[in-house]
C-alpha positions in Angstrom: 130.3 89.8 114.6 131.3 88.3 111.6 128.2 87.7 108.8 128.1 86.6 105.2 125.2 88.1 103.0 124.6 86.2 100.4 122.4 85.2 97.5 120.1 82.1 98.5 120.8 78.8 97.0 118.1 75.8 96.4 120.2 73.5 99.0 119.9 76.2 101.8 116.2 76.8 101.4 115.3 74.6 104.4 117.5 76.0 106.6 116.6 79.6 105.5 113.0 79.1 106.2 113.7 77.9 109.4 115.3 81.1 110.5 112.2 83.1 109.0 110.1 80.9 110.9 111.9 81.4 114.0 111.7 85.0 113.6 107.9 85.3 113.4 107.8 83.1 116.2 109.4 79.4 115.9 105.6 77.9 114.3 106.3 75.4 111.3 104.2 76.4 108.4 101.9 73.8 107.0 103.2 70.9 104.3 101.5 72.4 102.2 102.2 76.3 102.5 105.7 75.4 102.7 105.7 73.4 99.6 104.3 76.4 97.9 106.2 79.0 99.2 109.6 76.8 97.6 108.1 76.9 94.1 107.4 80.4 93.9 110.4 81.2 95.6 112.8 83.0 93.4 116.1 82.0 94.5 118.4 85.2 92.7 116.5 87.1 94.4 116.6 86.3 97.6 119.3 86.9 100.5 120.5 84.9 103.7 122.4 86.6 106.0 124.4 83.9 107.8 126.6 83.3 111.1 128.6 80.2 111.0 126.1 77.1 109.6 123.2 79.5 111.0 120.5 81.9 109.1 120.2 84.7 111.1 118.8 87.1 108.7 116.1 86.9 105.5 114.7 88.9 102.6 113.3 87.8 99.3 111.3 89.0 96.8 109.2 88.7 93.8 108.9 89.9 90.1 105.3 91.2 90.2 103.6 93.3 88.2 101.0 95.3 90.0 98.2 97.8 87.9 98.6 101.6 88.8 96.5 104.1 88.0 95.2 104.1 84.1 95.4 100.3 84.0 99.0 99.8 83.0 101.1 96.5 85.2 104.1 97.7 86.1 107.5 95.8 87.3 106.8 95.7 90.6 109.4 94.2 93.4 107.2 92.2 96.1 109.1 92.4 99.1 108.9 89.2 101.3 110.3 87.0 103.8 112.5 89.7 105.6 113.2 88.6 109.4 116.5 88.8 111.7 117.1 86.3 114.4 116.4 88.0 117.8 120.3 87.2 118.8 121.0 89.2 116.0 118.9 92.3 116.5 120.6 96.0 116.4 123.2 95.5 114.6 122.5 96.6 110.8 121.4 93.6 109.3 118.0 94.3 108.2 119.0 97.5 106.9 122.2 95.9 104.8 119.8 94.1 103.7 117.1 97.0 102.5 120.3 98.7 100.9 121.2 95.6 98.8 117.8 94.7 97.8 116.7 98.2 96.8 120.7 98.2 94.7 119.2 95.3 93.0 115.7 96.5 92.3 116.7 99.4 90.7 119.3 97.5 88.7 116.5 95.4 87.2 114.4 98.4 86.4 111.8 97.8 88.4 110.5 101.4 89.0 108.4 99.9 92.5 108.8 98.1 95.0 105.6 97.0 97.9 105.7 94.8 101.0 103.4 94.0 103.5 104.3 94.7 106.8 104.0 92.6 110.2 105.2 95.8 112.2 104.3 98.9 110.0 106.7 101.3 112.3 109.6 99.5 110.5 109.6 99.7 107.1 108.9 103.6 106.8 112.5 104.6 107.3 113.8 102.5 104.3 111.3 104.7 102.4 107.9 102.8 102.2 105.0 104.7 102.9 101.3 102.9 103.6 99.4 102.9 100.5 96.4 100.8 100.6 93.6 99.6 102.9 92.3 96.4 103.5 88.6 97.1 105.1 86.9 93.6 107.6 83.9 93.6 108.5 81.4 90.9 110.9 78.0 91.3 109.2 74.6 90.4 111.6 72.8 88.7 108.8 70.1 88.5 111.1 69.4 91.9 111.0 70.6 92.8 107.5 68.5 92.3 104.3 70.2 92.7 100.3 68.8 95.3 98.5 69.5 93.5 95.0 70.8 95.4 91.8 68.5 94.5 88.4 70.3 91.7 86.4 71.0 89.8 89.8 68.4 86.8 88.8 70.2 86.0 85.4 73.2 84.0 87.0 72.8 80.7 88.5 75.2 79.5 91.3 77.2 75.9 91.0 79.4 74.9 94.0 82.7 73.3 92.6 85.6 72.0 94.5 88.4 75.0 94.8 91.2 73.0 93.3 88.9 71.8 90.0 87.2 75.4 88.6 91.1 77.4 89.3 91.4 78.3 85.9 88.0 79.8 86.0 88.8 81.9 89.0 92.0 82.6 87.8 90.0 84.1 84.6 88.0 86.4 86.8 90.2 87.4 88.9 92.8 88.4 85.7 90.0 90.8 84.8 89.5 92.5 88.3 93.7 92.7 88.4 93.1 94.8 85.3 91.1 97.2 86.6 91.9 98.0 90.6 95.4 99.8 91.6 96.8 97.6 93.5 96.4 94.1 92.3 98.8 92.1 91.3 98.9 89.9 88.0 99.6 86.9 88.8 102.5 84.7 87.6 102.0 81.0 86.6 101.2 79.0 89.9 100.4 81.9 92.2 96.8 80.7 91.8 97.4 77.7 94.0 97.9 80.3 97.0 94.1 80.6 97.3 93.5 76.9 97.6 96.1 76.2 100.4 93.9 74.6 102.9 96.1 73.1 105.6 93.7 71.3 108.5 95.2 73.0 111.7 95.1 76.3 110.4 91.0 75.9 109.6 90.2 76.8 114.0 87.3 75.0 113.8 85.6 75.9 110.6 84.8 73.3 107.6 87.6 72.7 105.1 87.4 75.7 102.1 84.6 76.1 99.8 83.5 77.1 96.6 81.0 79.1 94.7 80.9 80.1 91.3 78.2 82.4 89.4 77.5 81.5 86.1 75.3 83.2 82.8 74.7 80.7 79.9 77.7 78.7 81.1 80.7 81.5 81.2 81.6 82.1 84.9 81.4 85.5 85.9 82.5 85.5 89.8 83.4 83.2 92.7 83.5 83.1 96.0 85.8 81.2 98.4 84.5 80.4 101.8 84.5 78.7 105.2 81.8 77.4 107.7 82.0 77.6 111.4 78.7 76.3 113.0 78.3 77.8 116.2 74.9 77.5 119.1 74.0 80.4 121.7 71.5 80.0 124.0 69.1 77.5 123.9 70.5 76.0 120.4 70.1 79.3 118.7 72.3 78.7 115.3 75.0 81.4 115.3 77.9 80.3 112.6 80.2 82.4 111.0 81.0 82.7 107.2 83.9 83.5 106.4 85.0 85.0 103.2 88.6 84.2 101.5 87.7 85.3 97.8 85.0 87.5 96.5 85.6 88.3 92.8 82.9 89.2 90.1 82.8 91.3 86.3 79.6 92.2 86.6 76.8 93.9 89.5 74.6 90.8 88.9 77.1 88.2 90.1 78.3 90.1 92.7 75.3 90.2 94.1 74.0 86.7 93.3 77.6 85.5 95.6 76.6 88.1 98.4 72.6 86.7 98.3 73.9 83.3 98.8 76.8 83.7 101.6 74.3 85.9 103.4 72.0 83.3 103.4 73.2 80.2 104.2 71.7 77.8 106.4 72.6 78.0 110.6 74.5 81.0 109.8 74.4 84.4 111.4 77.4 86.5 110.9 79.3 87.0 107.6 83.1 87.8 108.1 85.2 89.3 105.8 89.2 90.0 106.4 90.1 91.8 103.6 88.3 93.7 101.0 88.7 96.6 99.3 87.6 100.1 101.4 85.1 100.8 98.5 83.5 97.2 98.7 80.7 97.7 96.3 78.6 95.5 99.9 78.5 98.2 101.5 76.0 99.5 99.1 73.6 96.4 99.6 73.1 96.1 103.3 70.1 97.7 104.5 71.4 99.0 107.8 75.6 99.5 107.8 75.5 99.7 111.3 75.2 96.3 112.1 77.9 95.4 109.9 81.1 96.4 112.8 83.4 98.1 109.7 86.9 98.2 110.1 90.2 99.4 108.1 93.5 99.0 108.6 96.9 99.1 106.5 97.9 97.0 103.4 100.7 97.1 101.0 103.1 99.7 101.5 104.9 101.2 98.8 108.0 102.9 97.6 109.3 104.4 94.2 112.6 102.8 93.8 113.0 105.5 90.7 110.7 108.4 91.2 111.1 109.6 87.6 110.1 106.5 86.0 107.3 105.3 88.6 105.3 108.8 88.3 105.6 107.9 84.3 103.9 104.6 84.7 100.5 105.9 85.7 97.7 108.3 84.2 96.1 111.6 86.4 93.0 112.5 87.0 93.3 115.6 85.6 95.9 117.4 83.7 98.7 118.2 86.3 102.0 120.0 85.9 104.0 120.5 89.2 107.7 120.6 90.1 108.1 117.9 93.2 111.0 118.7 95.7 111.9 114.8 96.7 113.8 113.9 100.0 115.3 110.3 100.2 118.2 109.2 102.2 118.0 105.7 102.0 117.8 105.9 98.1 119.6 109.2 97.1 119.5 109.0 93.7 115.7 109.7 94.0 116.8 113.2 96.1 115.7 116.0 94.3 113.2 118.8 92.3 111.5 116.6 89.8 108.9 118.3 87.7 105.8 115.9 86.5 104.0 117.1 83.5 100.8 114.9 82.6 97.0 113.7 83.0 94.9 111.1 81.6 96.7 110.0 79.0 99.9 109.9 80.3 102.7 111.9 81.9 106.7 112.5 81.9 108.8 113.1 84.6 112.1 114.9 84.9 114.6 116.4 87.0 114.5 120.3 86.7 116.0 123.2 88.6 112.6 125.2 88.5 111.3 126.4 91.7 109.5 123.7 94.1 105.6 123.7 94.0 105.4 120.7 96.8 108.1 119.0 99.2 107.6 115.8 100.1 109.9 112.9 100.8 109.6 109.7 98.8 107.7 107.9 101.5 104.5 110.5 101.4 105.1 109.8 97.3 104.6 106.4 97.8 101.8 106.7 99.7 99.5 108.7 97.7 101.5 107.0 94.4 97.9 104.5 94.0 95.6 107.3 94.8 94.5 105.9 97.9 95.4 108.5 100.2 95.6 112.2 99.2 98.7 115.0 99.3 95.9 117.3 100.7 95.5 114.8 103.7 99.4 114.7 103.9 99.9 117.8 104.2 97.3 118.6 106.8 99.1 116.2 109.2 102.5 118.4 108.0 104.1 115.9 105.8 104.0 117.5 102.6 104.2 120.7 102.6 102.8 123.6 100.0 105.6 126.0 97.9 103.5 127.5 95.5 99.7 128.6 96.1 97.0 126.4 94.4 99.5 123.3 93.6 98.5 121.2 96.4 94.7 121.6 95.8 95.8 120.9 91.8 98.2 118.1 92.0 96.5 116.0 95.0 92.8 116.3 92.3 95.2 114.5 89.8 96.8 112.1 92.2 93.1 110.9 93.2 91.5 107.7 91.3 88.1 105.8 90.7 89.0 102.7 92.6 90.2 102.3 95.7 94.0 100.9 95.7 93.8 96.9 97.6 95.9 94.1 97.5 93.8 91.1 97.4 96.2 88.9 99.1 99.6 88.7 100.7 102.9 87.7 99.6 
């Protein structure tokens, strides 16, 4: 086989998303997604892996930042578009491509890099390691009544077209990025992403929609929606709402967007895809039962430099343990590192002291937004305990106050 890796340029887009298309099964994207996903494409930083006049292999990313723990945005690498075409599978090029991506990552001192993964079992070899959850949910509205915070009845509701209030979203959303591990802040025209609203992709349910939740004019919260009327029985109304967007500052207008999704007219179910595990819903609903809660993965994660990631975010507590790193794929990670911190900070360096915990850099990543805990690692044997007391210590410190979610893909 002879292959040519190289760096994507504007003529070969077309051609390029082609192949990825092929790979995730040969379905055209929308006009419109498409049109978006080439002006947000960054083209240095994407690869094509080609055979002859044919893509046979993709990868991309982006130059995020993404908030970790104690608020600070990070350089963050958002890995994206990675496919190989299915005559081309076994023979190295999805991890020639990992190795070249992860060279340039680290050359750009970006201290993280995230994906999200169509088939999780792949990506955990090249170091990434699960690190948030997305939690759905199909609420009986029916059978559930609100129990409302006080200060919900000061914000009025004004349904806008989604295009014509973005910068008002954008605002609220900016603000929730600020404050959840996990979120990414966006760049200049990423906003459009929650607008795309190609027909065919709608299966039935009214083109999106558009709340906003307003106090003395200043918009505190949205929420982006579809309709879906459905009939049961005899005429019995039975639509489905389903939620794109739920973002608010403040209790009131969260729950002022809830009371009015829950009760819309010929609607009995409220669907939500992806929310954060802690949801602050969950809290409202009188009987959680009847509101069929799910979680599953989100964005996976990797520290592309461990010593300069574990820098970037704040601890629970004050924490000083000496962390005995594996990583294969990215060597220069492999080692005892000793992290010294706690709320207000933290430094990380390489020492020859004694291990307290061993762990490789994929269990690091996975507990690096404070998601998932060492203690829960290392009862399924993946980290394991050197010194008595450190896992109880360092995995307090790794916790945090908000649950880790990425709001939406990349």
């Amino acid at each position: 086989m002879t292959t040519d890796v190289r760096v994507l340029q504007p003529d070969d887009w077309e051609r390029w998303f082609s192949g990825l298309e092929l790979a995730f099964g040969g379905v055209r994207e929308p006009d419109e997604a498409r049109a978006f996903f080439r002006d947000v494409t960054e083209f240095e930083r994407s690869l094509g892996v080609w055979d002859g006049d044919g893509t046979v292999g993709t990868a991309g990313a982006f130059s995020f930042r993404m908030t970790v723990p104690g608020g600070a945005a990070v350089a963050t690498a958002g890995v994206t578009m990675v496919s190989v075409a299915p005559t081309h599978r076994r023979r190295g090029i999805l991890t020639s491509m990992m190795r070249r991506q992860l060279d340039d990552v680290r050359a750009l001192g970006e201290p993280l890099a995230v994906l999200t993964a169509s088939e999780p079992a792949i990506y955990g070899r090249f170091g990434y390691g699960v690190a948030t959850q997305r939690l759905g949910a199909r609420i009986r509205t029916d059978h559930v009544r609100l129990q409302l915070p006080p200060g919900t009845e000061e914000f009025t509701l004004r349904l806008a077209e989604p295009a014509d209030v973005l910068d008002s979203c954008e605002a609220v959303y900016a603000r929730q990025a600020a404050a959840r591990p996990g979120m990414l802040v966006r760049r200049p025209g990423w906003e459009r992403q929650g607008v795309i609203d190609p027909a065919q992709e709608r299966a039935g349910a009214s083109a999106l929609q558009c709340v906003l939740a307003e106090r003395g004019g200043e918009v505190a919260g949205y929420a982006r929606y579809r309709l879906k009327p459905e009939w049961e029985g005899a005429g019995v109304p039975a639509g489905v709402v389903t939620v794109e967007d739920l973002e608010a500052s403040e209790p009131g207008a969260y729950a002022a967007l809830c009371r009015y999704l829950f009760d819309l007219d010929l609607m009995s179910t409220v669907a939500m895809r992806n929310r954060p595990s802690d949801d602050a819903w969950q809290h409202l609903v009188s009987d959680i039962r009847r509101c069929s809660v799910a979680l599953r993965d989100g964005l996976f994660l990797r520290p592309v430099e461990v010593g300069a990631a574990l820098e970037a975010r704040t601890y629970a507590t004050d924490v000083d343990v000496v962390l005995d790193v594996s990583d294969p794929f990215c060597p220069w990670n492999t080692g005892r590192w000793r992290l010294s911190g706690g709320p207000k900070g933290a430094v990380c360096a390489r020492t020859d002291d004694p291990a307290d915990l061993t762990l490789s850099v994929r269990e690091l990543g996975t507990v690096y937004l404070g998601g998932f805990s060492l203690a829960a690692l290392a009862a399924a044997g993946r980290v394991r305990e050197e010194r008595r007391g450190a896992l109880a210590a360092a995995s307090l410190a790794f916790s945090g106050t908000a649950a880790p979610w990425l709001p939406h893909g990349f």
